[in-house]
TORMARNU-673203 format. One record per residue (C-alpha): z, x, y; residue number from 1. Coordinates in Angstrom, 2 decimals. Each point is the difference from the previous one (the first is absolute). Layout:
REM TORMARNU-673203
+---------+---------+---------+------+
:      c3 :      c1 :      c2 : resi :
+---------+---------+---------+------+
:       Z :       X :       Y :  NUM :
...
+---------+---------+---------+------+
REM end
This chain:
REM TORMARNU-673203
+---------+---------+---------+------+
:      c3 :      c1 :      c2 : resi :
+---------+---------+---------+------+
:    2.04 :    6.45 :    1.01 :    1 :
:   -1.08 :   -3.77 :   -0.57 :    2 :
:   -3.01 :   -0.87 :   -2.00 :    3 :
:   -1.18 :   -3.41 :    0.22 :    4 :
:   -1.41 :   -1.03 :   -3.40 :    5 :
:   -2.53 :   -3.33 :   -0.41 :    6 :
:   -0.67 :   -0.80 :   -2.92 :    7 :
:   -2.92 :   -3.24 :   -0.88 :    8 :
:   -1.39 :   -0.88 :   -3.11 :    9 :
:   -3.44 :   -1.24 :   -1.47 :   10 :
:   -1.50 :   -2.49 :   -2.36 :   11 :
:   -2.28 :    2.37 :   -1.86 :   12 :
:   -2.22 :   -3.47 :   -0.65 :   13 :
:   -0.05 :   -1.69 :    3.35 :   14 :
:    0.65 :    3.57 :    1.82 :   15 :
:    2.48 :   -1.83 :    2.35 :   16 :
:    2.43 :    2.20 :    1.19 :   17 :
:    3.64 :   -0.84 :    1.46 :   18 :
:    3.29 :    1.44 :    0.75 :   19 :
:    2.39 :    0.26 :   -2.29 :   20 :
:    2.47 :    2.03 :    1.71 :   21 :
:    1.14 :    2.29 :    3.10 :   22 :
:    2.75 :    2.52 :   -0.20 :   23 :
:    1.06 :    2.99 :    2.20 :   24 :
:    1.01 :    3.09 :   -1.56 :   25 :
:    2.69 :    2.75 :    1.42 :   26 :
:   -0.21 :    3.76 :   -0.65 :   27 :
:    2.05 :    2.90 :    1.17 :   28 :
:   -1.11 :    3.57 :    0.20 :   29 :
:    2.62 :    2.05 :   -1.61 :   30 :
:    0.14 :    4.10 :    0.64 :   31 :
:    0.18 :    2.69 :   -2.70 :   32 :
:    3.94 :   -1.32 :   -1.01 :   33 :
:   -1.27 :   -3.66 :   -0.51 :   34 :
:    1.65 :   -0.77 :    3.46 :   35 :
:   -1.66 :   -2.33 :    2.54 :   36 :
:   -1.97 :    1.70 :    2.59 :   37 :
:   -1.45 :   -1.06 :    3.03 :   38 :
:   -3.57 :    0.22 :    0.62 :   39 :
:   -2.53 :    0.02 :    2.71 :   40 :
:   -0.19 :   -3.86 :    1.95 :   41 :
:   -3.03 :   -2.34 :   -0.22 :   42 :
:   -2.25 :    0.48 :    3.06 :   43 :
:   -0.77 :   -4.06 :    0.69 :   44 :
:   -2.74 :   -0.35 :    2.69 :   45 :
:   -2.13 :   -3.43 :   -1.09 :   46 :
:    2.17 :   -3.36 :    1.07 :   47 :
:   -0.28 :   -0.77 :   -3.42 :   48 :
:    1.49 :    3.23 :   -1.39 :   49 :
:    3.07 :   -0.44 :    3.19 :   50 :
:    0.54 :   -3.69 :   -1.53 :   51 :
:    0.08 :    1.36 :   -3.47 :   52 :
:    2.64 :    3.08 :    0.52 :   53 :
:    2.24 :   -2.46 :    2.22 :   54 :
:    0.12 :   -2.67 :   -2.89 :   55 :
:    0.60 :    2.98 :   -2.39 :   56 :
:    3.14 :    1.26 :    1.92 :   57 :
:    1.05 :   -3.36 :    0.42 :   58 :
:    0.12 :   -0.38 :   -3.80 :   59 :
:    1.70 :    3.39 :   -0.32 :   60 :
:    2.29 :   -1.07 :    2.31 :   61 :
:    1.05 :   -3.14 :   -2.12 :   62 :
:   -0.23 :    2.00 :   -3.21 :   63 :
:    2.84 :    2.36 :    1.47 :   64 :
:    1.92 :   -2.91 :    1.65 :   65 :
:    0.32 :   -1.44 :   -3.49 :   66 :
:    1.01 :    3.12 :   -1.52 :   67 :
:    3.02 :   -0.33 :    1.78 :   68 :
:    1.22 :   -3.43 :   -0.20 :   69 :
+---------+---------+---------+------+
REM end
């Protein structure tokens, strides 16, 4: 699973806030032997949440291409 993580920051005397930083994180379900496991898919329905999963297996997709170069 991907996790996309924002993270902004604030002036606690103005109370301006701005990014700082953006970061997406990877985890892996692992069964009762610590082994990967698969797990039920994503159901995308919204365009947005289509355009997000197909940018997220793009990324896996270059993540595992550069595994084995």
């Amino acid at each position: 699973m991907e996790i996309g993580v924002r993270v902004d920051a604030e002036n606690p005397q103005t109370g301006e806030t701005f990014h700082t930083a953006s970061a997406y994180l990877t985890f892996v379900a692992l069964d009762s032997h610590g082994k990967p496991t698969k797990v039920p898919g994503l159901i995308v329905e919204t365009e947005d949440q289509k355009r997000r999963h197909a940018a997220a297996v793009q990324r896996r997709d270059i993540r595992l291409h550069k595994r084995l170069i």
